[in-house]
N, C-alpha and C positions, 0 to 999 in steps of 0.2 A: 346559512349558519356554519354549515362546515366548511367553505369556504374562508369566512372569514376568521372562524377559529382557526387554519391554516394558517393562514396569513399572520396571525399575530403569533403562534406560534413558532415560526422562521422567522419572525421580526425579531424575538430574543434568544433564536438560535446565531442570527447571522449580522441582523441589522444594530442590534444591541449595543454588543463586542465590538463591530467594525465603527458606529459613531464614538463609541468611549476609547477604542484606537486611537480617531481622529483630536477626541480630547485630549489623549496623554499627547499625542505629538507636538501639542502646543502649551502644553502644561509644565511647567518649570521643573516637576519634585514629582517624586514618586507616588503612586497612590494612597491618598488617606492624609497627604502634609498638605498644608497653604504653601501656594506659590501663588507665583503670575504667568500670564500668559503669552507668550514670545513665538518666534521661528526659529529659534538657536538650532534646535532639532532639525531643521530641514534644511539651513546653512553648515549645519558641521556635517552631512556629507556630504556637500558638494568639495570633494578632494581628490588628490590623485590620487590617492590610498581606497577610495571606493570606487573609483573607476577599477584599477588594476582588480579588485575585488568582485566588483560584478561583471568582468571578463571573465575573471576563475570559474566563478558560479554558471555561465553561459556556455564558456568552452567545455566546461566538465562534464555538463548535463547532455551538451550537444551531444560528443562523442559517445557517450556512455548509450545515449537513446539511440544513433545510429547504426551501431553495435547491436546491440541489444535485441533491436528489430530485425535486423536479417540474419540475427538465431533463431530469434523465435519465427519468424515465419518458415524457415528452414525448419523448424520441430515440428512446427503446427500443419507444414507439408508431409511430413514423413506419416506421422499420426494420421491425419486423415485422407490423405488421398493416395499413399502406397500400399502393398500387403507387408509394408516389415511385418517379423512376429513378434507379439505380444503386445500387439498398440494397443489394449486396454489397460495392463497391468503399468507400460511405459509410461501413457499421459498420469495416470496416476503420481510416477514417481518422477516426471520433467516439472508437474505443479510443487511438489512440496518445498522447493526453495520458498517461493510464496511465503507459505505459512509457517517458515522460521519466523522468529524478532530479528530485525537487523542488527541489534544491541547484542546479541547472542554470539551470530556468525561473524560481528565485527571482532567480538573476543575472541573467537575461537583462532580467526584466522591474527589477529595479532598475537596467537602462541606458535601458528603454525608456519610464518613468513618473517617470525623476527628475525633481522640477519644477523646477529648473536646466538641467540636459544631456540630459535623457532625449529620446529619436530623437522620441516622441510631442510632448511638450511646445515642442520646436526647429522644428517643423513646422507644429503650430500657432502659436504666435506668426508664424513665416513668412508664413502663411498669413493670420490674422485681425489682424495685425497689434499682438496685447493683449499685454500684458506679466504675465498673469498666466498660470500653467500649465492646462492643461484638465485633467491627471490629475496623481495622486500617490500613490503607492505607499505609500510612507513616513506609512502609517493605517492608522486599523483596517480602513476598506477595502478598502487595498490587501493587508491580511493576507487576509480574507473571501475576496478576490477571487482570490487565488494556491490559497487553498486549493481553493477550487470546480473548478480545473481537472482538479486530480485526482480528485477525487471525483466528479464530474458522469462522467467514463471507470469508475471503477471502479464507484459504481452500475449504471450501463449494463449495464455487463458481467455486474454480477449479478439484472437485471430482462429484460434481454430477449427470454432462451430462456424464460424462464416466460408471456408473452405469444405465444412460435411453442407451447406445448405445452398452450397450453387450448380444451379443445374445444369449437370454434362451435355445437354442440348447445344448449349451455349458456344462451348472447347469443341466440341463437334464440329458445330459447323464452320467456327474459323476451322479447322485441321479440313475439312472436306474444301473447304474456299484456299486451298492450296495453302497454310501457313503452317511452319514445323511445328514442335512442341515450346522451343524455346520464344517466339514468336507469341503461339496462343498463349504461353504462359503469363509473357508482359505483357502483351495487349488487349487481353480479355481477362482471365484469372485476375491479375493484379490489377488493371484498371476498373473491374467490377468491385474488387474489394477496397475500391479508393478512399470511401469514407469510412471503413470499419480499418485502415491504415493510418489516416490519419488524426482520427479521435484517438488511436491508440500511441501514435507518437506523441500528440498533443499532452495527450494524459502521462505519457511517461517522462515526456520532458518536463512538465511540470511538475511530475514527483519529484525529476533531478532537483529543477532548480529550488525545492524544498530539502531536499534528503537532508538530515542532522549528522544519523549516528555515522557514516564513512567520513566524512570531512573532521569530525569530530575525532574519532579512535586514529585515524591513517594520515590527516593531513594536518592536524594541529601540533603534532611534535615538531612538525619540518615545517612549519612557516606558511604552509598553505589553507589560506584562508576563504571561506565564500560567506554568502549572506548571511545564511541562518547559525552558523559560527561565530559571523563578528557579533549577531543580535544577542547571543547566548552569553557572549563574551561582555557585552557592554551591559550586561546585566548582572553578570555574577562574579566578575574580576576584576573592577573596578570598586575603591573602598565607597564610592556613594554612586548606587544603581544610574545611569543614564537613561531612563525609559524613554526620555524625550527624542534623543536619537536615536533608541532603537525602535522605538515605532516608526518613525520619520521615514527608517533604511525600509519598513518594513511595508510601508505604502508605496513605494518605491516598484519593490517585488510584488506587487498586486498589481500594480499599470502594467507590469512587463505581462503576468498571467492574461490579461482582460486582450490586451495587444493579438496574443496569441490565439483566443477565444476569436475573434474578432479573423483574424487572420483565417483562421479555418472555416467561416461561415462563409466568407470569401471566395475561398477556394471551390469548395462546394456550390454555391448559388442555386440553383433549380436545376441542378444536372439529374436527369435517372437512372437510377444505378439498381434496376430493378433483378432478382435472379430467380426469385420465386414465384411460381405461377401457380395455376390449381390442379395443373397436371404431376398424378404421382410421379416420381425419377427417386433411383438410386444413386448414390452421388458415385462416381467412376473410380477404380483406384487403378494406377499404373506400376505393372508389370516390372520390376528390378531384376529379373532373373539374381545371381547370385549378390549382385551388389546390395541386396535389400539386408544381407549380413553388415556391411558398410555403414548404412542407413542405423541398425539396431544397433551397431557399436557406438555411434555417433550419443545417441538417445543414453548407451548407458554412461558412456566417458562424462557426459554434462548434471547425471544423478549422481555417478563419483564425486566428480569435482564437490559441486554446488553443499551438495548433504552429506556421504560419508565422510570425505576428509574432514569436515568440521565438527561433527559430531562424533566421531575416532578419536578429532584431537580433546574434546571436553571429555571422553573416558579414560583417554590416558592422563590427562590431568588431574583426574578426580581419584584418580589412584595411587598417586605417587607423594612423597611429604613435600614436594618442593619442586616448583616449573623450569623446565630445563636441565634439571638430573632424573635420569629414569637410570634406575638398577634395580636388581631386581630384591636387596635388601633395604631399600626406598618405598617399597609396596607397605601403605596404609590405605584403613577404611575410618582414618580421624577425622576426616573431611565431611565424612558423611555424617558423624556424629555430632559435629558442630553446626551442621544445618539444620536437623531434627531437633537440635534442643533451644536453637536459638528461637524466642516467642519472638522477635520481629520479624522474621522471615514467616514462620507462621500466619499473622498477621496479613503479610504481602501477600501473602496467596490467596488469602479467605479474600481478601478486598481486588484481588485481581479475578479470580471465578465469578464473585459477585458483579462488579462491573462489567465484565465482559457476555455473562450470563444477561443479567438484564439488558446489559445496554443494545446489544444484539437485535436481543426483541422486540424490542422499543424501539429501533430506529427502523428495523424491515417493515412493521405495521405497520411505521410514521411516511415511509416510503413509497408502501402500494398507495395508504391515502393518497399522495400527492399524483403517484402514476397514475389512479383510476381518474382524479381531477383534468389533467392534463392530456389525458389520452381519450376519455370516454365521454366528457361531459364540453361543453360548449359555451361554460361560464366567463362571464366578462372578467376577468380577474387572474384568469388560472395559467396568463404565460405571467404572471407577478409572480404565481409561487414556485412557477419553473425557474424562474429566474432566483430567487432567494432559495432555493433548494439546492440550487450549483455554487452559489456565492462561497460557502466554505471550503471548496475545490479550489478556491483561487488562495486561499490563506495557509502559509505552512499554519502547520502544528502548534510552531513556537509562536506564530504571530497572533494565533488564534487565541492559546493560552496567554500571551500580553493584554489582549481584548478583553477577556474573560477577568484576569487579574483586576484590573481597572473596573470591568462589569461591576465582580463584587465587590470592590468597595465602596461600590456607591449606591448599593442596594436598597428601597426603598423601607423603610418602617421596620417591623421586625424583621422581615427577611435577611438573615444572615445563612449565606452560603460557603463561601469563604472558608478555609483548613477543615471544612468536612471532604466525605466521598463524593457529597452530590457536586463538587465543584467540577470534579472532572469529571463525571458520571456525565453531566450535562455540554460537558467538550465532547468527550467521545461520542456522543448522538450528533453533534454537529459535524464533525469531522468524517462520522461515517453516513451522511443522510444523502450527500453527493452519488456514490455508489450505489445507496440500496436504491434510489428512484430510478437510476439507468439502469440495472437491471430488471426491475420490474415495468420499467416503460415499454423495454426490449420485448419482455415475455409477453405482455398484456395489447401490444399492438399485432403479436403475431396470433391473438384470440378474435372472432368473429363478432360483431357487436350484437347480433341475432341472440347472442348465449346471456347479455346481460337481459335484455327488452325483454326476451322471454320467462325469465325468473321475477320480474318486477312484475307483468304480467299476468302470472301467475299467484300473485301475492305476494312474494317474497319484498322485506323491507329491503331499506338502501347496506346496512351492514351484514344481513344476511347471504345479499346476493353477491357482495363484497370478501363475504369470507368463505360461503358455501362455493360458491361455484368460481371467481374471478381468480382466490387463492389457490384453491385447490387445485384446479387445471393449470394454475403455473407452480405448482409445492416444486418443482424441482429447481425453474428458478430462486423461490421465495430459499430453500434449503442452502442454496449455494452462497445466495447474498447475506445469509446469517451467518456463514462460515467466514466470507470473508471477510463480515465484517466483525467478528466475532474475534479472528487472529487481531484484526485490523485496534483493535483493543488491544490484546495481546502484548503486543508489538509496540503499541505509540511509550514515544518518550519526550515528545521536543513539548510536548504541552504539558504533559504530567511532569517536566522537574520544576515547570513554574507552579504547576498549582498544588502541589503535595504540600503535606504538611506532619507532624510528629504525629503518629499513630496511622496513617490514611498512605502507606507506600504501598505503593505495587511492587510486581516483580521486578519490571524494568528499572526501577528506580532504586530498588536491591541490589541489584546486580552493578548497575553505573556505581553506589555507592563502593561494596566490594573490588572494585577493579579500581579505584583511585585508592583504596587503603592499600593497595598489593598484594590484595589474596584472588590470586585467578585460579587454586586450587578449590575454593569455594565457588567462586565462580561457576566453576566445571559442573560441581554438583547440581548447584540450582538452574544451571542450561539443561542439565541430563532430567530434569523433571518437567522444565517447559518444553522439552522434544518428545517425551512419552505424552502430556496433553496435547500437544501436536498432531502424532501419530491416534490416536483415540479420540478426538472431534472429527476430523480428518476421514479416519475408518466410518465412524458413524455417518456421518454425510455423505459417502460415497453408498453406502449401503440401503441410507433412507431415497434420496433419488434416485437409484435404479427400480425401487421397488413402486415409488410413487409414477414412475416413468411408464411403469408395466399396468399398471392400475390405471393411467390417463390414456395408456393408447387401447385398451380393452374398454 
């Protein structure tokens, strides 16, 4: 029964949306009109304009993941296996790029790199006295450069507990078998950690070749275009919506995803990449003598960059009448007072805590279910739900939101979904159901099966032993994956501008509106409020897993 309840609940998280894709792609007219049914849509992009397009989206994503990765395992080395000082308080402050919105940072840094008014550019000149800008966002660059921020956190986050849980035994005895550190480090360190590398470039390459909001803010002034831009664009800048081609493009970008999926199973095969045994070890840290100041500067120049500078630049915005004059008889607080009295913004908050609140919740339960299916139990069915629980991992945002569009309008009976919250209440549980099962798969395979059998045993029923004991021994996992999924709410935009509707906006969709009317002093303020929720989910989480941490190993 749970089983199959599973099953058909990923059937209209994932299977739903992706066959009503498949409709609109061959459906003449937009959702809810009569048409006929054709290929127009999968003949108009085959052109040289989406070739040169889905090179952009390839090359951009490539670089950016390349990058990206050997910072963060550069961080995720320093943090766990040096004595820099203060790698606690550090990894703290190298994650919260993370849990910015990218819609936030993309504004902030388009006031801070504009090569006219940007706070960088104004200061230089000040300074060197040149009349040319030192930065500019408004490139491909500055796309590369926006995206790395988050990636370089989210990486991290997923390299650097696999560097605290491999056993120094290992580094040992290459360095005693005559091999220097440079040596053990590629040939043991890093080939041990080959599949917790490669899922993680996998995954960050695929967030590239989704990413909205930098192609969007940084690359659509100047002419540079990738997928999930032209889909946005063939949707909302055309005087009669193209769905047919945008979905078309947007199956397209799913064989690529599937390719890549496919690609890394590959790689991997049946190789052992075993590092943990039953024997206790302390994981080793290596000795810097003075250069471990080197190391700590490194760790705080990339909490500079990433967080203060952008969040500096939304305070000094939010303070001034007017972006790109700062005097200091320019000091207003009208900004703030046109936030607090506006009821739609309002609004966008109640409807963004609320969804992000529930949907959090709802997707980590929905999660471990499918992890305890997949991990614990030996039911005929249950790599079907492993499978439809990654499906939405291969779908940007936008495309997922196309599905869902189309989903509802063709809802059965009364069922009307559609310009309420639960539209995208119910995207954002698809979108976030990818992550929360990987992390609880992670935590729940590193549990003994002795701990379920003996609770069942005992009496305990199947939800009991499910939440008493399976949860609770992993609360620090289960904590983290609400967090991120929790920003991960936060944060989306490419699905919420299709599926919002008048009265049902979130923040993100605040803010995008605000930044197209020309007020990035508004802007400022309502960033300056989603970085204090930031910082205070954020605190809380870090505080309930250390305590739940203390309590599991006691």
């Amino acid at each position: 029964l749970v089983l199959t309840c599973l099953i058909i609940l990923l059937g209209v998280l994932a299977v739903y949306p992706l066959g009503m894709l498949f409709f609109g792609s061959i459906h003449s007219t937009p959702p809810g009109m009569p048409g006929e049914f054709n290929l127009a849509g999968y003949r108009a992009i085959a052109s040289a304009e989406n070739t040169r397009i889905l090179l952009n989206t390839l090359w951009i994503s490539l670089i950016k993941t390349v990058l990206s990765l050997l910072l963060a395992v550069l961080l995720a080395w320093i943090i766990a296996r040096t004595d820099t000082p203060g790698v606690r308080v550090l990894e703290i402050l190298i994650t919260l790029p993370f849990f910015l919105p990218p819609i936030l940072t993309a504004m902030a840094w388009g006031m801070l790199g504009n090569p006219t008014a940007g706070v960088i550019n104004l200061a230089w000149k000040w300074l060197s006295g040149s009349d040319q800008p030192l930065v500019n966002v408004y490139s491909l660059g500055g796309v590369v450069w926006h995206m790395m921020q988050y990636s370089t956190a989210f990486l991290f986050l997923l390299i650097v507990d696999v560097f605290r849980a491999m056993d120094p035994a290992l580094e040992e005895a290459s360095r005693m078998s005559g091999a220097n550190r440079r040596q053990t480090f590629v040939r043991v360190t890093l080939a041990l950690m080959l599949p917790a590398l490669t899922s993680a470039f996998i995954l960050s390459f695929i967030r590239g070749v989704e990413s909205f909001e930098s192609p969007l803010f940084f690359g659509t002034p100047v002419g540079i275009k990738v997928i999930t831009t032209e889909i946005y664009e063939a949707i909302t800048s055309r005087a009669t919506p193209d769905y047919q081609y945008a979905t078309a493009l947007s199956f397209l970008v799913m064989a690529l995803m599937g390719l890549l999926v496919l690609a890394q199973w590959r790689l991997l095969g049946e190789r052992s990449f075993q590092t943990v045994s039953g024997k206790g070890y302390t994981p080793a840290l290596t000795r810097l003598g003075p250069w471990r100041w080197l190391t700590f500067a490194i760790c705080l120049v990339f909490f500079a960059v990433t967080v203060v500078l952008p969040i500096g630049q939304l305070l000094v915005g939010s303070l001034f009448k007017f972006f790109g004059f700062y005097s200091w008889d320019a000091l207003t607080l009208q900004h703030y007072r046109a936030v607090f009295e506006d009821d739609t913004l309002g609004r966008a908050v109640r409807n963004t805590l609320g969804l992000a609140l529930g949907g959090a919740t709802v997707t980590m339960v929905l999660g471990g279910l499918i992890a305890y299916v997949t991990v614990y139990t030996r039911w005929r069915g249950r790599r079907i739900v492993e499978g439809l629980a990654w499906l939405p991992w291969l779908m940007p945002g936008i495309v997922l939101g196309i599905g869902f569009l189309w989903a509802f309008a063709y809802m059965p009976g009364p069922i009307q979904v559609y310009g309420t919250v639960w539209a995208m209440g119910i995207a954002y549980v698809a979108l976030g159901t990818p992550i929360s099962v990987r992390i609880m798969s992670s935590s729940f395979m590193q549990l003994s099966r002795d701990l379920d059998e003996c609770s069942r045993v005992h009496g305990a029923s199947f939800l009991q032993t499910f939440w008493r004991i399976l949860v609770a021994l992993s609360w620090p996992s289960f904590a983290i994956g609400w967090v991120l999924v929790f920003f991960g709410i936060m944060r989306e935009l490419s699905a919420s501008v299709l599926l919002y509707s008048a009265g049902t906006e979130v923040l993100s969709i605040a803010l995008l509106k605000l930044w197209n009317a020309g007020q990035p002093e508004q802007v400022s303020v309502i960033g300056l409020m989603m970085v204090a929720l930031v910082g205070l989910f954020r605190g809380l989480q870090v505080v309930v897993s250390r305590r739940q941490a203390q309590v599991v190993r006691h």
